[in-house]
C-alpha positions as CSV (number, residue, x, y, z in Angstrom):
1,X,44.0,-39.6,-30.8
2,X,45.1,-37.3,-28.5
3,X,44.0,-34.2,-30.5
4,X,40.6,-36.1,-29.6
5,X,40.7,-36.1,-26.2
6,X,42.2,-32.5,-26.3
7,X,38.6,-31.4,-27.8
8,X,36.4,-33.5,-25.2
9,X,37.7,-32.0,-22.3
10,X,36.4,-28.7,-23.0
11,X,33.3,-30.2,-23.9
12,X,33.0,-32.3,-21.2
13,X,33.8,-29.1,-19.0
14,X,30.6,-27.3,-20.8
15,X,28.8,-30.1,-20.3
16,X,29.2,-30.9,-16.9
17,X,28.7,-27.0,-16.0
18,X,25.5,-27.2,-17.6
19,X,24.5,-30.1,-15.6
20,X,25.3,-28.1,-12.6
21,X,23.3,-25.1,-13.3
22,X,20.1,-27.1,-14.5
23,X,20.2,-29.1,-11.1
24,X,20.4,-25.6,-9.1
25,X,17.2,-24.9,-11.2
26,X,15.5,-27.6,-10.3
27,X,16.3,-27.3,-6.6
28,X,15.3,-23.6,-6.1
29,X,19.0,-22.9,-5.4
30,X,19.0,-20.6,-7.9
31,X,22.5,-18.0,-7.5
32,X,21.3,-14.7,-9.3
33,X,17.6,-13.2,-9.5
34,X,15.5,-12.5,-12.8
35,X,17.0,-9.4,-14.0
36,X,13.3,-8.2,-15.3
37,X,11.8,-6.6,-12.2
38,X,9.3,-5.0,-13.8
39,X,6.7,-7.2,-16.5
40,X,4.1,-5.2,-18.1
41,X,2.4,-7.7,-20.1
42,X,-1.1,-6.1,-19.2
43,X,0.4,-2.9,-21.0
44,X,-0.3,-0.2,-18.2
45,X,2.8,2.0,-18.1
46,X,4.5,3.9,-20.5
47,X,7.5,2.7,-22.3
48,X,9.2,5.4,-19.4
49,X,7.6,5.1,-17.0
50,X,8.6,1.3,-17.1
51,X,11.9,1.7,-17.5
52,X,12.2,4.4,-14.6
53,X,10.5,1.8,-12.4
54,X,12.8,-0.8,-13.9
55,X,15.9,0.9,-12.8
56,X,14.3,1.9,-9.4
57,X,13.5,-1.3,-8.0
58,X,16.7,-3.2,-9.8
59,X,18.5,-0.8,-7.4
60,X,16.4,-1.9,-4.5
61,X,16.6,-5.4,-4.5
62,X,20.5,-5.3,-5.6
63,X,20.9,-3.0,-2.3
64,X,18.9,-5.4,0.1
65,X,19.6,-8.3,-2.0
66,X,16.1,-9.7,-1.7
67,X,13.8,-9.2,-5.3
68,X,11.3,-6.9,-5.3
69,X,8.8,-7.3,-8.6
70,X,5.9,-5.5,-10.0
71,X,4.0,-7.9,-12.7
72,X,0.9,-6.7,-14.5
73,X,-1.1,-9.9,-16.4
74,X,-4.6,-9.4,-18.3
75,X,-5.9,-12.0,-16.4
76,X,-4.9,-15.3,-13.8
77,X,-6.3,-18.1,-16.3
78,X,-9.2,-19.1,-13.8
79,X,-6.4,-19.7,-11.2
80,X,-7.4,-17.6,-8.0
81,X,-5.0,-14.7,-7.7
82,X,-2.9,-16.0,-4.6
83,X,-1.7,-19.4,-6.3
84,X,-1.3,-17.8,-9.7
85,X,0.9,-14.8,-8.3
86,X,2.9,-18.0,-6.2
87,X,3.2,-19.7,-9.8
88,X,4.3,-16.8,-11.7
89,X,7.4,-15.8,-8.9
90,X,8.8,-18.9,-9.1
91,X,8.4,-20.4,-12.7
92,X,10.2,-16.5,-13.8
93,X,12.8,-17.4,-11.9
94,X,12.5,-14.5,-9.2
95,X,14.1,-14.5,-5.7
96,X,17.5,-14.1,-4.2
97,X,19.2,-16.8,-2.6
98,X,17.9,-20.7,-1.4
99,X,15.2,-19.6,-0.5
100,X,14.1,-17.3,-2.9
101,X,13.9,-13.6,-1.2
102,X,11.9,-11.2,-2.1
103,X,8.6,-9.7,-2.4
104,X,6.4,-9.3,-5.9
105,X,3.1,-7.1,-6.4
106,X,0.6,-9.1,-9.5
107,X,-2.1,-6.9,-10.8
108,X,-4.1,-8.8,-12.8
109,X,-7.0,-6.8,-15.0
110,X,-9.7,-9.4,-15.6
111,X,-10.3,-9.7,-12.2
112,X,-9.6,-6.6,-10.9
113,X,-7.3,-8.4,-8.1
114,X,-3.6,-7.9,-7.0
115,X,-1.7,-10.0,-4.6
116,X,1.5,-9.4,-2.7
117,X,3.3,-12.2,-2.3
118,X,6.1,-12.8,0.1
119,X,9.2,-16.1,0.0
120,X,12.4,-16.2,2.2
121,X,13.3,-13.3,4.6
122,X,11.0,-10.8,2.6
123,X,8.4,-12.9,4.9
124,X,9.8,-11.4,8.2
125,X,10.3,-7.9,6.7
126,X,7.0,-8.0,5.4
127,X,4.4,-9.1,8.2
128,X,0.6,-9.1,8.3
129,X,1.0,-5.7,9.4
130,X,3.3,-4.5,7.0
131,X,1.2,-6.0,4.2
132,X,-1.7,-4.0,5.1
133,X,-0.4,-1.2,5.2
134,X,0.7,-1.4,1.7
135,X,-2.4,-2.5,0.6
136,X,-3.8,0.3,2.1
137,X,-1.9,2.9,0.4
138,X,-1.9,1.5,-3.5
139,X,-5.3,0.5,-3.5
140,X,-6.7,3.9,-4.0
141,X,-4.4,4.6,-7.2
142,X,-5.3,0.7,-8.6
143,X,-9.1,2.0,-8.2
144,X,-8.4,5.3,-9.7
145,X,-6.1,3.9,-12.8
146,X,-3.4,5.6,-11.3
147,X,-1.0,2.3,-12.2
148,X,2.6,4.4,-11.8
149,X,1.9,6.1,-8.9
150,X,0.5,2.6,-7.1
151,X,4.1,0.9,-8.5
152,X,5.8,4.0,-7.4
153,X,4.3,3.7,-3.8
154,X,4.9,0.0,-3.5
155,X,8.5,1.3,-4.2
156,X,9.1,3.5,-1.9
157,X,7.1,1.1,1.0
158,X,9.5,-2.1,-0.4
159,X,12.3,0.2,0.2
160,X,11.4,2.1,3.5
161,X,10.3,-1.7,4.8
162,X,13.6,-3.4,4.1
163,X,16.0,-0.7,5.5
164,X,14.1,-0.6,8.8
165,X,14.3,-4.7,8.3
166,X,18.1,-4.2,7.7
167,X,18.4,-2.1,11.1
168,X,16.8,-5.0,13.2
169,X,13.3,-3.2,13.8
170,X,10.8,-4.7,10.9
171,X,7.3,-2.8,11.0
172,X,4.8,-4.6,13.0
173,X,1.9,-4.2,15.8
174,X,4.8,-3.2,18.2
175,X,6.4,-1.0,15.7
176,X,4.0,0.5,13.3
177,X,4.9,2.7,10.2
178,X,3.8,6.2,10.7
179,X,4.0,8.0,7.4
180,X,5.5,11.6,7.0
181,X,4.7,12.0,10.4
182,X,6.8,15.7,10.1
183,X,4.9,16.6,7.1
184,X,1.5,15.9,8.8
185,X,2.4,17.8,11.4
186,X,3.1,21.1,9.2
187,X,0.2,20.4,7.8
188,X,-1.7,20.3,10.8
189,X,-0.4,23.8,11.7
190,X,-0.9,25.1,8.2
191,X,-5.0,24.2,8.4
192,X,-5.1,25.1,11.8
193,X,-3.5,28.8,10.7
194,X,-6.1,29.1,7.8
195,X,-9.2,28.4,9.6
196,X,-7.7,31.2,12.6
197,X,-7.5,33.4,9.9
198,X,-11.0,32.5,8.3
199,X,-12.8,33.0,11.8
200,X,-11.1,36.3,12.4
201,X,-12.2,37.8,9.0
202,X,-16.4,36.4,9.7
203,X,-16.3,37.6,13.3
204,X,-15.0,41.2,11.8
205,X,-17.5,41.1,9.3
206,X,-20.3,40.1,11.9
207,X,-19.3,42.5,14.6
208,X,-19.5,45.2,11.6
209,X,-22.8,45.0,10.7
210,X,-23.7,44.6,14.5
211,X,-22.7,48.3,15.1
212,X,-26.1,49.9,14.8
213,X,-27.9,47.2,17.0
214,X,-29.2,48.0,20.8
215,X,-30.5,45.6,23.4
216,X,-33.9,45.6,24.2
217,X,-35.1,44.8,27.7
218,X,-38.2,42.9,26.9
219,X,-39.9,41.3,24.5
220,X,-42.5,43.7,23.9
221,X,-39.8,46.8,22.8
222,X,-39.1,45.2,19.5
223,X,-42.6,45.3,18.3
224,X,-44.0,48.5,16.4
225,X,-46.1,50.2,18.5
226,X,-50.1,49.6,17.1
227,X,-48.9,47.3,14.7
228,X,-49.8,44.0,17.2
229,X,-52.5,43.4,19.6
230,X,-53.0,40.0,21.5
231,X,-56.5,39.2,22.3
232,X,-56.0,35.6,23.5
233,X,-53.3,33.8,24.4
234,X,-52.6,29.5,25.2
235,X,-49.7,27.5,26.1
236,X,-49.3,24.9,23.0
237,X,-47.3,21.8,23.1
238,X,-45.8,21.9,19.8
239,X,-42.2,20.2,20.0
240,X,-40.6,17.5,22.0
241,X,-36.8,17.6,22.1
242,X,-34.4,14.1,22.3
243,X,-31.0,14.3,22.7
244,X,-29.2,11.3,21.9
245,X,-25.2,10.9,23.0
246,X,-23.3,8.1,20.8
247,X,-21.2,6.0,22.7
248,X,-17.6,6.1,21.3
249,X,-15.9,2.9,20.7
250,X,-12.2,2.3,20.3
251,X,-11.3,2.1,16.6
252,X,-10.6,-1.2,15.0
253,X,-7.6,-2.6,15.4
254,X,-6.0,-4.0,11.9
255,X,-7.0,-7.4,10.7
256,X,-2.8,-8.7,10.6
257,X,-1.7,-9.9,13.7
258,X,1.7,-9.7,15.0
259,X,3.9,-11.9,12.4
260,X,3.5,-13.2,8.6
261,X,1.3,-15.8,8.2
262,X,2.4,-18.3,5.9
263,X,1.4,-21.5,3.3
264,X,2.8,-23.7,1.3
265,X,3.8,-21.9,-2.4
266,X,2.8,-24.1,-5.0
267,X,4.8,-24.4,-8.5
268,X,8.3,-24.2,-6.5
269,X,7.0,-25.6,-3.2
270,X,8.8,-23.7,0.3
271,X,6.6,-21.1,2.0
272,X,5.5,-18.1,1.4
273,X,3.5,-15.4,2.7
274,X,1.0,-12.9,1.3
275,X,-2.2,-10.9,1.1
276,X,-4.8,-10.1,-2.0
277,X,-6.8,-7.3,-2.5
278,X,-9.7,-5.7,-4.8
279,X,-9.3,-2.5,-6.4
């Protein structure tokens, strides 16, 4: 008899822990983040170039300890792309902490839709603003089939957004992201040295073949003399001349306002914040 109760209390122990960690399930309060950051099931990376993007943005959300997922699905199962991408973080168990940190990027093929979706403090690091601009700079490589290089760019962005996050200034419409702002400037001065260069070699060329050329006085010393003779000669109104001056007008501003706008996730409930795109 007490051999018996011996054996039940480890079992009771195993039971009572699993109790414990299906509750935290259920509530959301989930301690440790789905290992899988990166879920190729539309099949649009190498085996590589998975697992280098794997390892990349395990480090990243391990660093900031917010999740940052890319998921690729052949289609949304006639779920619009928002709600399905909401579904799909939360039923894979993605997110750090209570409230589930972290940011995910869903491509899905059949519609030709992504969405970026946003729970916890990944929603203040990533604002309207700072969604934009990411959509802005993967959509190009989604269009062109380019599918590393858009992962590897939403990478770098998830990374570059959640240090500045970490220092206390998250990119917004009072602290925009200017990218490679050095670079662009040597570049700048590299085209601007070319087309000095260009200009120098057509006005040597010009002012070569210019050499033999004198100025005439009037009009009448460039014609051949005998070869013309005017026997009548009329004013004709041939051409009327409008000049037209565009009035410029101050670029648009971008569409996200200061902030993250938010809704209610479904699947897992909590907010969440996000933005969808075409490519």
């Amino acid at each position: 008899m007490r051999m018996w109760k011996e054996r039940k209390k480890p079992l009771r122990f195993a039971a009572i822990l699993a109790v414990f960690f299906l509750c935290l399930n259920g509530l959301g309060l989930r301690a440790f983040a789905n290992d899988t950051k990166v879920a190729d099931e539309a099949d649009l990376l190498t085996e590589e170039e998975e697992q280098e993007l794997q390892e990349r943005l395990s480090g990243i959300a391990e660093e900031y300890q917010s999740d940052v997922v890319v998921a690729t699905v052949d289609s949304c199962e006639g779920m619009d792309v928002q709600s399905f991408t909401d579904r799909y973080y939360y039923r894979n168990g993605y997110g750090y902490g209570p409230e589930l940190d972290g940011i995910i990027l869903l491509v899905s093929m059949r519609e030709r839709r992504f969405h970026l979706a946003t729970r916890g403090s990944a929603i203040d690091t990533f604002t309207d603003y700072g969604l934009e601009v990411i959509d802005e700079e993967i959509t190009p490589h989604l269009s062109e089939g380019e599918y590393a290089e858009a992962f590897e760019t939403f990478a770098d962005l998830a990374e570059e957004f959640l240090e500045e996050d970490a220092n206390g200034s998250p990119y917004d419409t009072n602290h925009t992201y200017e990218e490679d702002s050095i670079k662009s400037i040597v570049y700048f001065f590299y085209a601007m040295g070319i087309g000095f260069f260009a200009a120098i070699v057509t006005l040597v060329v010009l002012v070569q073949q210019l050499r033999s050329v004198r100025v005439k006085n009037e009009a009448r010393d460039y014609v051949r003399e005998g070869s013309f003779r005017i026997t009548r000669a009329n004013d004709v109104f041939l051409y009327r001349t409008v000049s037209r001056t565009r009035i410029q007008q101050d670029p648009p501003e971008r569409s996200g306002g200061g902030g993250s706008t938010v809704h209610s996730a479904p699947g897992g409930g909590g907010r969440a914040g996000g933005r969808s795109g075409s490519f």
